[in-house]
C-alpha positions, -999 to +999 in steps of 0.1 A: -047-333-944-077-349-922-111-329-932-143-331-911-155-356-937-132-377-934-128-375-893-168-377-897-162-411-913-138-422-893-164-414-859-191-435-877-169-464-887-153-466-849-187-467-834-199-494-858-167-513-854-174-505-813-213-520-813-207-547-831-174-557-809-199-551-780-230-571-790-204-598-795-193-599-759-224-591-746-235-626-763-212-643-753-213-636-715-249-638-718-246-675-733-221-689-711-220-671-674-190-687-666-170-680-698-140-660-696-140-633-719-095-632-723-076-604-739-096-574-730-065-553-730-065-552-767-101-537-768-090-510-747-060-501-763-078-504-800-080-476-819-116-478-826-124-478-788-100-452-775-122-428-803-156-436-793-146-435-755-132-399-762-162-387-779-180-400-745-159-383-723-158-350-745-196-352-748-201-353-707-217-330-688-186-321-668-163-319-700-159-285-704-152-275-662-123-249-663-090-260-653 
């Protein structure tokens, strides 16, 4: 059984797993302007990003509109 504790951990580890995966790309785009940054399909489907993206969308402004 998942508690809040351990869905709590899980959140934090995503978003540190999320930062560091985008202060990598950031760099590298920033270093080379013409690079071409392959395989971005895996990021999106990665567990890790499809959480943190959820908690942004959840978290908007317009999240909790009636159906």
């Amino acid at each position: 059984m998942n508690t809040s504790e351990d869905t709590g951990a899980r959140m934090e580890s995503a978003r540190v797993e999320v930062e560091r995966m985008q202060t990598k790309l950031h760099r590298w785009a920033k270093d080379d302007l013409g690079k071409r940054l392959d395989d971005l399909f895996n990021l999106v489907c990665d567990p890790d990003f499809l959480l943190v993206a959820w908690e942004h969308v959840a978290s908007n402004r317009g999240a909790p509109t009636p159906k």
